[in-house]
PDB file as gemmi writes it, atoms N, CA and C in Angstrom:
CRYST1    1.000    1.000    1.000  90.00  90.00  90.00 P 1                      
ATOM      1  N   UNK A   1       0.852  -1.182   0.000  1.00  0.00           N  
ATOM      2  CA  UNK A   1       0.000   0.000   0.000  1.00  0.00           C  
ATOM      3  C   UNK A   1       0.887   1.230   0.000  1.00  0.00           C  
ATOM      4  N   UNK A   2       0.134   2.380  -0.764  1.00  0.00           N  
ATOM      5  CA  UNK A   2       1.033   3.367  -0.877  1.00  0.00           C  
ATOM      6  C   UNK A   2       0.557   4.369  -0.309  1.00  0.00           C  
ATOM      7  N   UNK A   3       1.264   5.104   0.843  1.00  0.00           N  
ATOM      8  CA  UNK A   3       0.591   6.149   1.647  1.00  0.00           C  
ATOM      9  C   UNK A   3       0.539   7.423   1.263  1.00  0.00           C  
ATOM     10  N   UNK A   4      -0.184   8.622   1.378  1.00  0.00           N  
ATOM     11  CA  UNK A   4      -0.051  10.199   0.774  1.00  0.00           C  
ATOM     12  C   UNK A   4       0.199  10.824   1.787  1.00  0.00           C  
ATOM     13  N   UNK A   5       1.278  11.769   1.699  1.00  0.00           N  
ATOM     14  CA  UNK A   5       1.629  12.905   2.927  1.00  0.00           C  
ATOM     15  C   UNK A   5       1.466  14.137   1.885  1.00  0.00           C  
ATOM     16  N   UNK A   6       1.245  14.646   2.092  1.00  0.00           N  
ATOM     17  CA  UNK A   6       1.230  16.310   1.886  1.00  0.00           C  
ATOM     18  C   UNK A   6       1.049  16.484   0.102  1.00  0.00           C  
ATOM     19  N   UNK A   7       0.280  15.245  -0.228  1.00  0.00           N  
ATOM     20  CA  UNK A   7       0.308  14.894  -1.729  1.00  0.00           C  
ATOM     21  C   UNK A   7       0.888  14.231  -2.367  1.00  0.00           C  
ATOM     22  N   UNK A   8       2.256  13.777  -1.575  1.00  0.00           N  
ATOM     23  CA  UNK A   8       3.201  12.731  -2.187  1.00  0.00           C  
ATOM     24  C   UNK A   8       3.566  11.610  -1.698  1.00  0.00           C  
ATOM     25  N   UNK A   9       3.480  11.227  -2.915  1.00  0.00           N  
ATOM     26  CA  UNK A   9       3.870   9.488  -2.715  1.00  0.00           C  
ATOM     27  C   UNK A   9       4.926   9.052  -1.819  1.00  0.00           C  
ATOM     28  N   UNK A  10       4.839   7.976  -0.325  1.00  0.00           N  
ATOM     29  CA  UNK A  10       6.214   7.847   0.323  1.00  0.00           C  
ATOM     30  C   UNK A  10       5.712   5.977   0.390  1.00  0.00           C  
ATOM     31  N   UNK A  11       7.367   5.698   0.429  1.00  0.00           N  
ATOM     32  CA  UNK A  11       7.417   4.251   0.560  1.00  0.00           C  
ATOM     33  C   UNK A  11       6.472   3.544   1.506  1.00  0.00           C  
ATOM     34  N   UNK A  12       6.031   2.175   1.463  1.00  0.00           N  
ATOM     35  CA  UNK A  12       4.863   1.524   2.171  1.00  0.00           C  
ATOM     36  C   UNK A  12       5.843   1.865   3.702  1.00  0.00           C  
ATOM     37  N   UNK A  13       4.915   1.598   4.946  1.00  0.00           N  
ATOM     38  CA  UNK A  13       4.806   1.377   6.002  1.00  0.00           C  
ATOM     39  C   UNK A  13       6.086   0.418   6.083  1.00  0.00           C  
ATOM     40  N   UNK A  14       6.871   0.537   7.198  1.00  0.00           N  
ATOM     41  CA  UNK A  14       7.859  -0.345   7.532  1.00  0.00           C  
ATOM     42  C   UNK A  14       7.308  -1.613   7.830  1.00  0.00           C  
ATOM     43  N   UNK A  15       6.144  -1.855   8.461  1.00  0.00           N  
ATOM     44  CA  UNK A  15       5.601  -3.089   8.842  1.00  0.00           C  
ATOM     45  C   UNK A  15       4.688  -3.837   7.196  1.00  0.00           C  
ATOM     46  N   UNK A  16       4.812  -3.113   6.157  1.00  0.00           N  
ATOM     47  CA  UNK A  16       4.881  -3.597   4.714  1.00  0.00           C  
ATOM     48  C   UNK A  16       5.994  -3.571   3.877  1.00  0.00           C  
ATOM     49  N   UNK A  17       6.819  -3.514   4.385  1.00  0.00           N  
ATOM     50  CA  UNK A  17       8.212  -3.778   3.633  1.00  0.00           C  
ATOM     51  C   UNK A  17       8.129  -4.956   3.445  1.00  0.00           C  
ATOM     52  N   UNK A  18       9.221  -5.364   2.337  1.00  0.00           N  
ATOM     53  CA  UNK A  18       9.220  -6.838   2.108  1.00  0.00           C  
ATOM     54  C   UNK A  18      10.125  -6.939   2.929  1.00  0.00           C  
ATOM     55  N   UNK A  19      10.701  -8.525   3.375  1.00  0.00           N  
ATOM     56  CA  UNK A  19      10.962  -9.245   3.715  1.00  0.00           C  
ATOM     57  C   UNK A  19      12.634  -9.406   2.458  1.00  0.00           C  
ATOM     58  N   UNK A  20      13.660  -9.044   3.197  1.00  0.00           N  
ATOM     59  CA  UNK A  20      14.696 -10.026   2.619  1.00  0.00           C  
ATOM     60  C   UNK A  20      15.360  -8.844   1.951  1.00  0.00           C  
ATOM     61  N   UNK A  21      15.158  -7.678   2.222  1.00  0.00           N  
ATOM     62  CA  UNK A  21      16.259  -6.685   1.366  1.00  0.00           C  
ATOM     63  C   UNK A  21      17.648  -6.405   1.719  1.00  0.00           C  
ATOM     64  N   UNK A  22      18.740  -6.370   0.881  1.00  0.00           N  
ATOM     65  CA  UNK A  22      19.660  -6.434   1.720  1.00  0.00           C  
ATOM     66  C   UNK A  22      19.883  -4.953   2.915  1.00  0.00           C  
ATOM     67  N   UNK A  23      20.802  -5.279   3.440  1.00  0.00           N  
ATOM     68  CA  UNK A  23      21.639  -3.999   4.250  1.00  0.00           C  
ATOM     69  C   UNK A  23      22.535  -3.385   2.863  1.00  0.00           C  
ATOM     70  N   UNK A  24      23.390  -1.882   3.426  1.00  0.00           N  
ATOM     71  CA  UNK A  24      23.818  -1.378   2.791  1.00  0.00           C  
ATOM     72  C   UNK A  24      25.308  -2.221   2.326  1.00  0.00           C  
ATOM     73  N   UNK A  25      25.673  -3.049   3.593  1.00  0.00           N  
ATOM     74  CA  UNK A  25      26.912  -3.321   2.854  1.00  0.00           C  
ATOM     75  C   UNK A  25      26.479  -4.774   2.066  1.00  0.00           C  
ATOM     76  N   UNK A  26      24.956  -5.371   2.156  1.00  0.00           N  
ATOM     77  CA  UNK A  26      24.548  -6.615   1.270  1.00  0.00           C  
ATOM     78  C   UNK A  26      24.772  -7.566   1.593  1.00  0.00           C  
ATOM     79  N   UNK A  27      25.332  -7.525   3.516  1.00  0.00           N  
ATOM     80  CA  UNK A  27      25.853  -8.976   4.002  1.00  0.00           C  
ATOM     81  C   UNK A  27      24.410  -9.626   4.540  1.00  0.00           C  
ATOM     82  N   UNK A  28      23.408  -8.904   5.090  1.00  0.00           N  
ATOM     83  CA  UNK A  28      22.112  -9.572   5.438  1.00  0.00           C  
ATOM     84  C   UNK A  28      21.066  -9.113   5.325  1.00  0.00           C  
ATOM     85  N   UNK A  29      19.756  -9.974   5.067  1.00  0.00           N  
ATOM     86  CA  UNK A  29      18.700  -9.599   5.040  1.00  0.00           C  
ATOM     87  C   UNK A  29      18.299  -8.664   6.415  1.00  0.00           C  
ATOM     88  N   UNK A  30      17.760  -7.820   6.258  1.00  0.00           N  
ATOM     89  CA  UNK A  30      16.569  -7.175   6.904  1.00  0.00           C  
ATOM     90  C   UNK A  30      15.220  -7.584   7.728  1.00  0.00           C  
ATOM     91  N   UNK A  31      15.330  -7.536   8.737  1.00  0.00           N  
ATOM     92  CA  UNK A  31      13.551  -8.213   9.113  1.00  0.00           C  
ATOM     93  C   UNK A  31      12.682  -6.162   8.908  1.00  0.00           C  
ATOM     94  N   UNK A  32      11.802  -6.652   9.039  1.00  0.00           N  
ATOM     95  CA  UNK A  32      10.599  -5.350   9.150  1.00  0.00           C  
ATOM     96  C   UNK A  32      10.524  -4.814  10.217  1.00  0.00           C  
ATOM     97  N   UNK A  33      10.766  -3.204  10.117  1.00  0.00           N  
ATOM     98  CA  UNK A  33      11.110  -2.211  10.627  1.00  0.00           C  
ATOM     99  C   UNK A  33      12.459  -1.805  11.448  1.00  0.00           C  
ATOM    100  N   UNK A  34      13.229  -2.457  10.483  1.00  0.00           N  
ATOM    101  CA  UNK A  34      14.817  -2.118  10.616  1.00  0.00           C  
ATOM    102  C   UNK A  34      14.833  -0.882  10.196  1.00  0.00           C  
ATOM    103  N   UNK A  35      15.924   0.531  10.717  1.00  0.00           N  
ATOM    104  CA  UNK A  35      16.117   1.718  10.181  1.00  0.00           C  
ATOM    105  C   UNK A  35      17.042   1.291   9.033  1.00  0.00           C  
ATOM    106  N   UNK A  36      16.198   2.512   8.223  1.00  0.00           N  
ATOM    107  CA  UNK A  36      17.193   2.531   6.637  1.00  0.00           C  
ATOM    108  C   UNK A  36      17.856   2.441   6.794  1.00  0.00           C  
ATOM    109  N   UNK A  37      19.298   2.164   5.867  1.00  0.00           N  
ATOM    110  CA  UNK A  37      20.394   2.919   5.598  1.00  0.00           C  
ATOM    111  C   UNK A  37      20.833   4.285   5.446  1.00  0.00           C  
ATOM    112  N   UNK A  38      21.953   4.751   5.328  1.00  0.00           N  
ATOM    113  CA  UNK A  38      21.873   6.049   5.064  1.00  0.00           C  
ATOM    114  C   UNK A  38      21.563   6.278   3.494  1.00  0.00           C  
ATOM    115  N   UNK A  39      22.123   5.100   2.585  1.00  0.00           N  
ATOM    116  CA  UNK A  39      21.890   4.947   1.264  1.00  0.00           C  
ATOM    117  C   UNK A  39      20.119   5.228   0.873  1.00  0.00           C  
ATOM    118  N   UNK A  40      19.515   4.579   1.393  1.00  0.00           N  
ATOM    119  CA  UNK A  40      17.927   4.005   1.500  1.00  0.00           C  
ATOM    120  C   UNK A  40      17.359   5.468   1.811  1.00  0.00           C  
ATOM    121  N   UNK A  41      17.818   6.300   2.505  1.00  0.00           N  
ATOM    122  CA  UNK A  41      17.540   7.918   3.283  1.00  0.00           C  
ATOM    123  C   UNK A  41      17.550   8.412   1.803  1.00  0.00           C  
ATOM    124  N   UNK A  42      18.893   8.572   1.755  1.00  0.00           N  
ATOM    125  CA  UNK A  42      19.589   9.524   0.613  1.00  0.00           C  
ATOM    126  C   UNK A  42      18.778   9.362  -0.646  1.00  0.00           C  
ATOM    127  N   UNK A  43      18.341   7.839  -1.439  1.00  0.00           N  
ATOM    128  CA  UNK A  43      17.530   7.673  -2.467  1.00  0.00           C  
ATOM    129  C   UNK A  43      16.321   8.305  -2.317  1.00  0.00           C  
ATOM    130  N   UNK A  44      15.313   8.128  -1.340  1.00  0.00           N  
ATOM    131  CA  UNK A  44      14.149   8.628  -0.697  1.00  0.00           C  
ATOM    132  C   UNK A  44      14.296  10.301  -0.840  1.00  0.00           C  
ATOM    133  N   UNK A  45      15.080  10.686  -0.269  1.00  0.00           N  
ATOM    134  CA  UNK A  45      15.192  12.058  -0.754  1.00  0.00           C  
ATOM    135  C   UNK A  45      15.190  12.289  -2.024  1.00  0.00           C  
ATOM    136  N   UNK A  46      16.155  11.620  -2.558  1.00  0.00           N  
ATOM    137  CA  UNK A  46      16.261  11.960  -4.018  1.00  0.00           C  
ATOM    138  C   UNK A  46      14.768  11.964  -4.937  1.00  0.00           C  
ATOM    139  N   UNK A  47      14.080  11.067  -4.261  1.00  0.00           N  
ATOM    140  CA  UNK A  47      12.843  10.342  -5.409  1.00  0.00           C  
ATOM    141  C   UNK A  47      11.490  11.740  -4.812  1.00  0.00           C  
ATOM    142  N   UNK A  48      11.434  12.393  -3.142  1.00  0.00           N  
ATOM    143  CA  UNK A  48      11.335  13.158  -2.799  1.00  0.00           C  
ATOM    144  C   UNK A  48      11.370  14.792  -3.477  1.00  0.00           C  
ATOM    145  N   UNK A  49      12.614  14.952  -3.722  1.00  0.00           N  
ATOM    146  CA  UNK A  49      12.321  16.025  -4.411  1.00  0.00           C  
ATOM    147  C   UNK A  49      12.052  15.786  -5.727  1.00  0.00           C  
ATOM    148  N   UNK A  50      12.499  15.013  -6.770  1.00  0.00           N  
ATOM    149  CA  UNK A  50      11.966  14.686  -7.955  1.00  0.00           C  
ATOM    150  C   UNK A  50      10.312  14.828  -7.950  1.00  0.00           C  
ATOM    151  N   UNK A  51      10.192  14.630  -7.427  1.00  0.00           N  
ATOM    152  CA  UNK A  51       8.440  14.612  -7.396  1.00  0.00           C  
ATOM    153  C   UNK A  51       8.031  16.141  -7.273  1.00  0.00           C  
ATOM    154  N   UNK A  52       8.812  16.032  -6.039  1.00  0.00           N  
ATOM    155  CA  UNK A  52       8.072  17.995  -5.563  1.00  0.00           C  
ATOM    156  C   UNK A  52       8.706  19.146  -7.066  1.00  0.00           C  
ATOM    157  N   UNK A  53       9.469  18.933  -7.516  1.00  0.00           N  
ATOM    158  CA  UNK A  53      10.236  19.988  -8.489  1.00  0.00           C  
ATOM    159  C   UNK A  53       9.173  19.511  -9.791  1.00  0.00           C  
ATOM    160  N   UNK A  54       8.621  18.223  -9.579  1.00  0.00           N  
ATOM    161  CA  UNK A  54       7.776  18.492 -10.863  1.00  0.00           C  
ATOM    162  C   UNK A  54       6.303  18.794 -10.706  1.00  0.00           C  
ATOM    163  N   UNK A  55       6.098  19.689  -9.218  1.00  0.00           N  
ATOM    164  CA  UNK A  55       4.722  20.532  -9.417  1.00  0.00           C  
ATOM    165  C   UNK A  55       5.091  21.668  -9.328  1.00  0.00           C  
ATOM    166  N   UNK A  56       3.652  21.941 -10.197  1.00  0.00           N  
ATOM    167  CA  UNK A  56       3.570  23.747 -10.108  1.00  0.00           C  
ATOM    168  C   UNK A  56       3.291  24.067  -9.063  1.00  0.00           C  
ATOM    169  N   UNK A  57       3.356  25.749  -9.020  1.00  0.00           N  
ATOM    170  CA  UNK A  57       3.613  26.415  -7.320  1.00  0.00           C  
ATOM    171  C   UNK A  57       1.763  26.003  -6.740  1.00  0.00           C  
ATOM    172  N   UNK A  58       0.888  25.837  -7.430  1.00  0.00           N  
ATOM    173  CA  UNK A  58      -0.120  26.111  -7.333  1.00  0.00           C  
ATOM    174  C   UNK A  58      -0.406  24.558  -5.981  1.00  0.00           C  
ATOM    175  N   UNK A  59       0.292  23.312  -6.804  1.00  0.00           N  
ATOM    176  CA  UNK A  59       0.190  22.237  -6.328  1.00  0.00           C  
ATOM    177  C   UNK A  59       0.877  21.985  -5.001  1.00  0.00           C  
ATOM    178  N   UNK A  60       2.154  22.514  -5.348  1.00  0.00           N  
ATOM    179  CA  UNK A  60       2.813  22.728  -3.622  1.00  0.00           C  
ATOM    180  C   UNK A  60       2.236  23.365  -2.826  1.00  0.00           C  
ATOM    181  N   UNK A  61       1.725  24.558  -3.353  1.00  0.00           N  
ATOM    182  CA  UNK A  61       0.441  25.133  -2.103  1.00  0.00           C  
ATOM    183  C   UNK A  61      -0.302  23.957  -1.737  1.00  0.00           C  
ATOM    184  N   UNK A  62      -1.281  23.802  -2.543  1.00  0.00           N  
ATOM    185  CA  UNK A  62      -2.414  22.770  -1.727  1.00  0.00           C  
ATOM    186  C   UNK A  62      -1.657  21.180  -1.323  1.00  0.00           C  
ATOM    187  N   UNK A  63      -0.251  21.081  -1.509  1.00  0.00           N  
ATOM    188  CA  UNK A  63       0.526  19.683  -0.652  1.00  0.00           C  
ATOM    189  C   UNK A  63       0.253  20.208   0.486  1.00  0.00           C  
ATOM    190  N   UNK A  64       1.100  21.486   0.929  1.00  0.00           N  
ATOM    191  CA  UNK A  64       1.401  22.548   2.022  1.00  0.00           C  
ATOM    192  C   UNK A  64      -0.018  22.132   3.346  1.00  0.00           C  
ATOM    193  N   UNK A  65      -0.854  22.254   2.677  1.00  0.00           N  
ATOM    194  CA  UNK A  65      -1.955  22.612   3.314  1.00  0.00           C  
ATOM    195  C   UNK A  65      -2.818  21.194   3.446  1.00  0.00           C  
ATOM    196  N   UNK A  66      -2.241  20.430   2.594  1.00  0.00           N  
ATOM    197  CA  UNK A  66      -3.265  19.309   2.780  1.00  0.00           C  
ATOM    198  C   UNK A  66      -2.164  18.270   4.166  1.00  0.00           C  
ATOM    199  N   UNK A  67      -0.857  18.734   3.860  1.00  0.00           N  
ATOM    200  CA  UNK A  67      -0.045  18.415   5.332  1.00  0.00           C  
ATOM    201  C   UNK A  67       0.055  19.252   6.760  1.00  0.00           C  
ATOM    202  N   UNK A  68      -0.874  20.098   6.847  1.00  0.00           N  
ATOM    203  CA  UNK A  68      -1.669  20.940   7.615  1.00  0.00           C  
ATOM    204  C   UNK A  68      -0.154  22.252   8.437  1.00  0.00           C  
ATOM    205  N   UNK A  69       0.570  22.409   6.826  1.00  0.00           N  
ATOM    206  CA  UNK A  69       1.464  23.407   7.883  1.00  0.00           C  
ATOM    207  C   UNK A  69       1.576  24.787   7.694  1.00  0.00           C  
ATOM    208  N   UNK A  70      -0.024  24.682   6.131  1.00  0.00           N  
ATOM    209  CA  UNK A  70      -0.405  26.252   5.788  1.00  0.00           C  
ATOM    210  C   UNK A  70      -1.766  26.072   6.108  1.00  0.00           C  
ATOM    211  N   UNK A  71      -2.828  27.249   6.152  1.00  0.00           N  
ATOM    212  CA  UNK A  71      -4.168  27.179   6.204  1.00  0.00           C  
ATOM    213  C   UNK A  71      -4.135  27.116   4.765  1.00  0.00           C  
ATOM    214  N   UNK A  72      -5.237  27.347   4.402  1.00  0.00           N  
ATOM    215  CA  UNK A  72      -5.518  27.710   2.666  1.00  0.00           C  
ATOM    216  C   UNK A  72      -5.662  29.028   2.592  1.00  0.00           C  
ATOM    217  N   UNK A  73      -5.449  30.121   3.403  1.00  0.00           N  
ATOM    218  CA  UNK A  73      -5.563  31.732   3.057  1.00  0.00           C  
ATOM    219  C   UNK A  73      -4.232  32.059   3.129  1.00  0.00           C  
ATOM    220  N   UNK A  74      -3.288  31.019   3.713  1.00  0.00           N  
ATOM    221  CA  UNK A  74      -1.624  31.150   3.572  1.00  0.00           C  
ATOM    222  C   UNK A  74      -0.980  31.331   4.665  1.00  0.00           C  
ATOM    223  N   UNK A  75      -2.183  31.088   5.958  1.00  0.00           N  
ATOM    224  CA  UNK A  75      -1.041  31.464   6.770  1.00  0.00           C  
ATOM    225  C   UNK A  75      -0.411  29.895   7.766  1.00  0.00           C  
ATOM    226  N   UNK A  76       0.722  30.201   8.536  1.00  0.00           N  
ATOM    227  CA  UNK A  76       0.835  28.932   8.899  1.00  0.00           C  
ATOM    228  C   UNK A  76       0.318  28.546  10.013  1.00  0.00           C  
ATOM    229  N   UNK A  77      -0.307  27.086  10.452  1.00  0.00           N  
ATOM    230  CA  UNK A  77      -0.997  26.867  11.171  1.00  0.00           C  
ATOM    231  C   UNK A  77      -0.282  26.843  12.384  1.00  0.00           C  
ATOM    232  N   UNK A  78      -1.208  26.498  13.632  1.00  0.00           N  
ATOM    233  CA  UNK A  78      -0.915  27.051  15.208  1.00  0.00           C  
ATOM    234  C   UNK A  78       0.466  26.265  15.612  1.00  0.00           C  
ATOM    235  N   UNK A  79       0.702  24.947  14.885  1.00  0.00           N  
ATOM    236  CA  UNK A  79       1.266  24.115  15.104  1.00  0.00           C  
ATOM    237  C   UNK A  79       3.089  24.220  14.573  1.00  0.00           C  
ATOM    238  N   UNK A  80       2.641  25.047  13.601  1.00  0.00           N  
ATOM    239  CA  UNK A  80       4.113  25.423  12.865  1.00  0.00           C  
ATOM    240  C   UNK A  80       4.622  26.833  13.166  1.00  0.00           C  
ATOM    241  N   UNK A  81       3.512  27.675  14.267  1.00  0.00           N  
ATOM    242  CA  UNK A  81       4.257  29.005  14.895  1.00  0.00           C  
ATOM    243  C   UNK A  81       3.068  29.937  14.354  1.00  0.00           C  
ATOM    244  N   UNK A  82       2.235  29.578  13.489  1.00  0.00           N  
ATOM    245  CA  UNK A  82       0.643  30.947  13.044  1.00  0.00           C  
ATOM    246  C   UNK A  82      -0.303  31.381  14.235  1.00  0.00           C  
TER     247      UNK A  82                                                      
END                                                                             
């Protein structure tokens, strides 16, 4: 299953990971909800902004807001200092 944060697509749930991926240096499998790698971080980012750089400003607004850290009149909510 694929979850939505703030409009964008992020990897399944750690407790839906598969089963059997290696570690960074490829000596062992993984059980579910092992922390990434730093490699596994770094890709995630990468695939992260790829996504965000290919919306318009219009769409990052309503991500913004649908991850509750703008209102929709622009300002920021109670939670992020508004």
């Amino acid at each position: 299953m694929i979850y939505a944060v703030a409009g964008l697509r992020m990897e399944p749930a750690p407790n839906e990971m598969k089963i059997g991926t290696k570690s960074a240096k490829g000596s062992k499998s993984r059980a579910n909800g092992a922390v990434p790698s730093r490699e596994e971080l770094l890709a995630a980012h990468e695939r992260a902004l790829r996504r965000v750089r290919g919306m318009g400003p219009r769409e990052r607004f309503e991500a913004l807001v649908r991850a509750g850290i703008y209102t929709s009149d622009g300002r920021l909510t109670p939670r992020y200092g508004g």
